[in-house]
N, C-alpha and C positions, 0 to 999 in steps of 0.2 A: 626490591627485586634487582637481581643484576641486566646490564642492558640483554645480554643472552636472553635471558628468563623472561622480560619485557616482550620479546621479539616471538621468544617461541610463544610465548599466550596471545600474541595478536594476531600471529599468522592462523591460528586456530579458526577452520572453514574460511580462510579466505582461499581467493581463486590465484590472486597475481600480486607480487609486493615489486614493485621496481624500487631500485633505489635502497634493499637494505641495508648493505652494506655502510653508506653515506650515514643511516637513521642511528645503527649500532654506534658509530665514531660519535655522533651528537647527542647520545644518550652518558656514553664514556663520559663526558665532555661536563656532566650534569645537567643539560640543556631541558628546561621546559618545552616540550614539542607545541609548536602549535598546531593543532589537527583543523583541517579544513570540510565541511562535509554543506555541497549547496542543495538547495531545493527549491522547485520553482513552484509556485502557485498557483497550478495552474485549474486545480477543482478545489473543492472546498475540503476533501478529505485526504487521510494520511489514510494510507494502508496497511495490512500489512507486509510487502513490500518494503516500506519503506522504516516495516521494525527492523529486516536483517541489518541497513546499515545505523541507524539510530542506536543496537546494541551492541555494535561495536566502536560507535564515538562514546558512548556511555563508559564503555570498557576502558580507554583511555583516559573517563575523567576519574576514573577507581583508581588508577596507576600514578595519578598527579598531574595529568598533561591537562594545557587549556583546551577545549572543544571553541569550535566557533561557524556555528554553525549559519549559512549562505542565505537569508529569504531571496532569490531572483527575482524581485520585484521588476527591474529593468530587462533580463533575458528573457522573462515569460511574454516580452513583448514579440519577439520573435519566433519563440519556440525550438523548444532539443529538437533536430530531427533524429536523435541515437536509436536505431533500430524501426523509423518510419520510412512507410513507403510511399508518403505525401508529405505535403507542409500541416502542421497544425494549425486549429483555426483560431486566429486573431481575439483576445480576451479587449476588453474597456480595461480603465487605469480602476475604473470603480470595482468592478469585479475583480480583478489583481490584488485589491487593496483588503477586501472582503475575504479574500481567501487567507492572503496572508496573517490575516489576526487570528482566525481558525487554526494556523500551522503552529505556532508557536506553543498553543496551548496543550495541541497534542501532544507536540513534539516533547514539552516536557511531563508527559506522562510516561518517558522513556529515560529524559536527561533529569541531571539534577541541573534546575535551574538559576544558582547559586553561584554554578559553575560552569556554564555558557556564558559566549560571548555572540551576541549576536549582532550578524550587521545586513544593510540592506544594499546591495551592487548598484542601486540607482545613486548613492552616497556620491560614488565616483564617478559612472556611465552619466549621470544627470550633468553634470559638470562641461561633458567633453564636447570638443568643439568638434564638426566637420573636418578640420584638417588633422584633429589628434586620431581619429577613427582612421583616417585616410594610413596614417603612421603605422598602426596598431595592424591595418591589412597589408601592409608590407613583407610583414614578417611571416607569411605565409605562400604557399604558393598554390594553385588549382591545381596541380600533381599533386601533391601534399594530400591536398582535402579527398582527392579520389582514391587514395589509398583506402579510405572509411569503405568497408564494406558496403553500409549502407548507399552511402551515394553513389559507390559504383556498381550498384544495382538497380539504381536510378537512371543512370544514365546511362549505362547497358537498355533498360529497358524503354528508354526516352520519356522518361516521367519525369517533369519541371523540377526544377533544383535553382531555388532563388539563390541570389546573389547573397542576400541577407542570412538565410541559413547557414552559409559557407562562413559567414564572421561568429557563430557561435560558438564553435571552438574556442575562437580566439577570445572572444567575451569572457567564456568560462576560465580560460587561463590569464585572462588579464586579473581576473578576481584573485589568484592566488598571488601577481609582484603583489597588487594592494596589499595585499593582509602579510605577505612573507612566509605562508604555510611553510610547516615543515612535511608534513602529509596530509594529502586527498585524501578521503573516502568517499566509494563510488561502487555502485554499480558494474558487474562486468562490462556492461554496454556504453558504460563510461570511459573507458580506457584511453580511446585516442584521444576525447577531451583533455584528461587527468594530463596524459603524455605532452600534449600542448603545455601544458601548464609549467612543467619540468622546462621546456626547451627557449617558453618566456622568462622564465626566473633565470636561465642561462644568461640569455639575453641583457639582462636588466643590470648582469652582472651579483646577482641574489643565489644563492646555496640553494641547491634544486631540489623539490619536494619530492619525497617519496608516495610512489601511487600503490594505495592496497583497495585491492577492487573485489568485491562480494561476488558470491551466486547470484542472480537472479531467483526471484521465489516462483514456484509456478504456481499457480491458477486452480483454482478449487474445481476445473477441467482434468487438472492431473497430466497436462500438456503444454498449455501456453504458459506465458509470463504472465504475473497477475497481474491487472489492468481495470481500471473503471469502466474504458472501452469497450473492453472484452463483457464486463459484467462477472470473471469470473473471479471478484476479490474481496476482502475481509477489510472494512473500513475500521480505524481509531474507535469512529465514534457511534458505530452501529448497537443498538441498543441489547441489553445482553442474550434476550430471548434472540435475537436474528444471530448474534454473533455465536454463539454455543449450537445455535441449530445448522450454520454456514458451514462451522467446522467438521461437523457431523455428518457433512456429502461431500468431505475431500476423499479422495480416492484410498485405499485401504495401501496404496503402492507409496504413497506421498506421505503419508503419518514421518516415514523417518525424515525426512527432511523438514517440515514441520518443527519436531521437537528437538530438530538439531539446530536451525538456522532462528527460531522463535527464541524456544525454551532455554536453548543454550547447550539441553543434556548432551554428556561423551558419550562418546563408543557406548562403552561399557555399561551406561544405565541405559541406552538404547537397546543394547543386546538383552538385555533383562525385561525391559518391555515385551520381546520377541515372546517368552512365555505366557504371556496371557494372552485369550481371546481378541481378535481385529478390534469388535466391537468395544469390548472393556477399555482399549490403549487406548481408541476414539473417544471414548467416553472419558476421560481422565488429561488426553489433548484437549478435549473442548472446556473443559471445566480448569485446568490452569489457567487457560490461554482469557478468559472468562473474566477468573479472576486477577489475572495482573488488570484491566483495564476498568473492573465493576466490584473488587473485590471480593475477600474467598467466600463472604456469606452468598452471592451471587452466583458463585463456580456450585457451589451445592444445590441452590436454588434449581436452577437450570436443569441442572441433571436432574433431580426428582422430577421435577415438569417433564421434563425426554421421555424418562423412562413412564410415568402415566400415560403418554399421550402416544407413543407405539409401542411398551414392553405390553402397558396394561389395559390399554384400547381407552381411559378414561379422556375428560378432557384436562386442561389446566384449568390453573385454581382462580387465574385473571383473565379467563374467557370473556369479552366484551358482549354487554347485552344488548338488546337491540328492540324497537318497539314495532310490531305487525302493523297496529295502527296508523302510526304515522307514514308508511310505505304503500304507494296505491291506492287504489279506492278503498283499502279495507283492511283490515286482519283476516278476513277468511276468502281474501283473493286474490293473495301474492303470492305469486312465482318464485320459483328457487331463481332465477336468474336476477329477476329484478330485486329481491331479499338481500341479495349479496349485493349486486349492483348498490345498494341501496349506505351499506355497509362502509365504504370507501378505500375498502380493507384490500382490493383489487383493483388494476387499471381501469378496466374496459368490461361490458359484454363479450368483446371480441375474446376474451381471455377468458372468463366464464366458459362461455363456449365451448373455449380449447381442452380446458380443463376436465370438461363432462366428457368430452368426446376420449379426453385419454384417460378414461376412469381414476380420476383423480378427486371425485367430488363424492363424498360422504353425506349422509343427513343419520343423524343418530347409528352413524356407523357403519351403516350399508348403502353401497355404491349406488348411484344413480347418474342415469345418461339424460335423463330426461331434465332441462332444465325449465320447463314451465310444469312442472310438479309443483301443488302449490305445499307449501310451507306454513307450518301449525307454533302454535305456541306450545312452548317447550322442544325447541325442534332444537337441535345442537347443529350445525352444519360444517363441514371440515372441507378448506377449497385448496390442495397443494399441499406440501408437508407442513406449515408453517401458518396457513391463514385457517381461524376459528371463530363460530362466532353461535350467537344462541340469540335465539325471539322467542319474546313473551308477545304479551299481550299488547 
């Protein structure tokens, strides 16, 4: 590809590229980009969130560029504040450590891991004395940092703003002199970090990286940004039944986004979607999306399961059995509440509960509010779209 042709297939759904101009001359040039792309470890899962920008570092390593992709082993000590309206809370080095073997593995179920370079920011941060830190906060100024929307919504609204937070920026950007990125990718909510990184590399006297920064994905709310916090997002490693049924309550307004920011598809195969049923395009989002992560016998699996279990009122074919007897005093004096309780397939009673009360609780198919109804063998019980379960004897 020529550097043009490079440029116009990367820009494709991004939000912001700084610095093209600079990336074109270095491409002219025959230059191997280095692409920079961090993530901090901060739970044990990737989402997907964190597939929009993975398949576009991917996209880079298809065009020849090296990826090299960040574990923030050392800034997860601190925590991004990018887009929070608190500090985050404090992880152990064990937990840090636990997560990061988790990211790696996902991460290459997106990259080719052949063709990464990965490094760990404590490499250099672990090294640095007191007074090199002291250095590194020079080159910023608390005007600077209150530019960040976020902080200056913080501090508008007098909510604490560590001193520590305000060096994350500078952390993030100190990671790209190390490495010599030629481009971040990032998050839109990444930017002013990205931006730092540019103005260090200035600094250092280093050719200043280009920042190409994603959408943000939003939330299986069809509102927020997707978040573990939130609870409204789609893990790497969620098992295929959760994941196909997850995708399957994203909003019928969100599918385009979705199959553009996941799947990849253009315009033009999206416009073609437009022709069939909500439900069909859902049905065929959830089973790609399935099978990139479980494979395509899985993406088919799934949907047959779907489709039994609300086209055809049946149950699936791996409904967990469960024995009366062992539950209670008895087989013939257990409760729908304690049956399921019993199960572990649910938090709480409390959620039981909830569940009957919002007619969400099935026993062979029809609704029940009552949940000390006792429960027979052969009884099939359905708690929420997703939780099933069957007592025998």
């Amino acid at each position: 590809m020529t550097p043009e042709a490079q440029i116009a297939l990367l820009k494709t759904r991004a939000e912001v590229f700084h610095g093209e101009a600079e990336i074109v001359e270095r491409l002219r040039a025959g230059k191997r980009l280095r692409v920079k792309l961090g993530v901090d470890p901060t739970r044990p899962d990737l989402t997907f969130g964190h597939m929009v920008v993975l398949n576009k570092l991917r996209q880079f390593q298809d065009l020849g560029h090296q990826a090299v992709l960040v574990i923030g082993d050392f800034t997860t000590r601190i925590g991004d504040p990018s887009g929070r309206s608190a500090a985050r809370p404090i992880l152990t080095e064990d937990e840090i450590a636990a997560n990061a073997a988790t990211y790696l593995e996902q991460a290459h179920k997106i990259l080719d891991p052949q063709k990464t370079e990965v490094r760990r920011n404590s490499e250099w941060f672990g090294k640095m004395s007191f007074l090199d830190a002291l250095s590194l906060s020079r080159q910023m100024t608390v005007a600077r940092m209150l530019e960040r929307d976020d902080f200056a919504k913080r501090y508008a609204g007098k909510t604490p703003i560590s001193l520590v937070e305000f060096l994350y920026p500078l952390l993030q950007g100190h990671d790209s002199v190390m490495l010599q990125s030629d481009i971040e990718l990032g998050g839109s909510d990444q930017i002013f970090n990205m931006l730092v990184g540019r103005q260090l590399q200035k600094d250092a006297g280093q050719p200043e990286q280009g920042v190409l920064a994603m959408p943000l994905l939003v939330g299986l709310d069809g509102e927020r940004k997707m978040s573990k916090s939130l609870g409204n997002y789609i893990a790497f490693n969620h098992a295929a039944k959760d994941m196909f049924g997850r995708v399957m309550s994203v909003p019928d307004a969100t599918m385009r986004v979705y199959y553009s920011l996941l799947l990849e598809k253009s315009d033009a195969e999206i416009a073609a979607l437009q022709t069939l049923h909500p439900m069909e395009a859902k049905k065929q989002l959830a089973a790609a999306l399935t099978s990139r992560f479980h494979g395509a016998e899985a993406g088919v699996r799934e949907r047959e399961q779907f489709e039994k279990v609300f086209s055809r009122r049946e149950t699936r074919d791996d409904t967990p059995e469960f024995s009366l007897a062992k539950i209670g005093s008895g087989a013939a004096n257990v409760t729908l509440v304690d049956a399921l309780a019993a199960t572990a397939l649910l938090p709480s009673k409390k959620k039981i509960r909830r569940l009957a009360e919002q007619g969400a609780v099935r026993i062979n198919n029809e609704r029940v509010s009552d949940i000390f109804v006792a429960v027979k063998a052969g009884d099939i019980v359905q708690a929420g779209k997703r939780v099933f379960a069957k007592f025998v004897e």
